[in-house]
N, C-alpha and C positions, 0 to 999 in steps of 0.2 A: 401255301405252306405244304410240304411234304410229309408224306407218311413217315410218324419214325417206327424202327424196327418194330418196338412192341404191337403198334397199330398196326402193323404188314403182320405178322406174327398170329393174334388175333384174330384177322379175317379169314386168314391160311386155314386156320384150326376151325373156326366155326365154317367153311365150308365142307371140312372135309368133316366132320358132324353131320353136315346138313346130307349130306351124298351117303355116309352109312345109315343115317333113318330113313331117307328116300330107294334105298337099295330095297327094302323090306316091302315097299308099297307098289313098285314099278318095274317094267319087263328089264332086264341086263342090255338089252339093246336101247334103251333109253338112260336108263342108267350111265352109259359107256358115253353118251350125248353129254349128257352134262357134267359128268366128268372133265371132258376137254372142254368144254365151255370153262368150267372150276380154273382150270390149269391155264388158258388165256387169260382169266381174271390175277390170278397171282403171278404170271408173268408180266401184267402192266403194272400192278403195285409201284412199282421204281420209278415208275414215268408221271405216279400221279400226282400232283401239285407241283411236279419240279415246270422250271423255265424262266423264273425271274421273275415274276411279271407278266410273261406272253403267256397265253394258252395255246397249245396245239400239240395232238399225239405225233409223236415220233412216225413217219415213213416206212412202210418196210422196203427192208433192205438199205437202211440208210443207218450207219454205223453210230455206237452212242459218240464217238469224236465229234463226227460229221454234224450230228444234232446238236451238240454242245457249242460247236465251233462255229459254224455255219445257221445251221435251220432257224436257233433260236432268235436268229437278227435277220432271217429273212422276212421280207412282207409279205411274201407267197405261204409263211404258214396260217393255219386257219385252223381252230380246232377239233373239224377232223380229221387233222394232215394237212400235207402238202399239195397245194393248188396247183403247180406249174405241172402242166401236162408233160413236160420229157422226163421228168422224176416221177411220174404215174408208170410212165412205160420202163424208163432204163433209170431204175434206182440210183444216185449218187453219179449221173450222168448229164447235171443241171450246170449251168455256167458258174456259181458261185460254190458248188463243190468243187468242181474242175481248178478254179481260181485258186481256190482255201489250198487243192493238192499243191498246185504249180508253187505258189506262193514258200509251202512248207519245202519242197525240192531246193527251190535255190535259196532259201538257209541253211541247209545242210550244206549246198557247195563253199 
């Protein structure tokens, strides 16, 4: 089940709580740490309970298309991502992304 708004909403704000009481206790260089650790956390929000069914984080550099269309029917995901080692190196460079493009090109012709 997915986050709805209010729940992404919620955690948003109680981090960013959590980061101005912790400013007061620790150095600005640590601080500035977990900060973008903060901002990784609410940039995955979107990703968390979605996929139907499967588990498995999104790839970086693998577009939300690609994951919706492709990844979440592939067996090479896993829930820390994607397994298949050519999608480790060249993101969205895997045979069933390649396919899913081709595929989409000649419905448009």
């Amino acid at each position: 089940m997915a986050l709805t708004n209010e729940e992404k909403g919620l955690i948003e704000e109680a981090l960013g709580v959590y980061l101005q009481v912790i400013s007061r206790q620790i150095a600005p260089a640590q601080v500035q740490q977990l900060a973008q650790i903060a901002q990784n956390i609410v940039q995955k929000l979107d990703s968390v309970g979605s996929g139907g069914g499967k588990q498995g984080n999104k790839p970086n550099g693998i577009s939300d298309e690609w994951y919706k269309n492709v990844c979440l029917s592939c067996d090479k995901l896993s829930p820390g991502g994607c397994t298949d080692k050519v999608t480790e190196k060249y993101p969205g460079k895997c045979d069933p992304i390649l396919h899913y493009e081709r595929e989409k090109i000649l419905k448009k012709k």
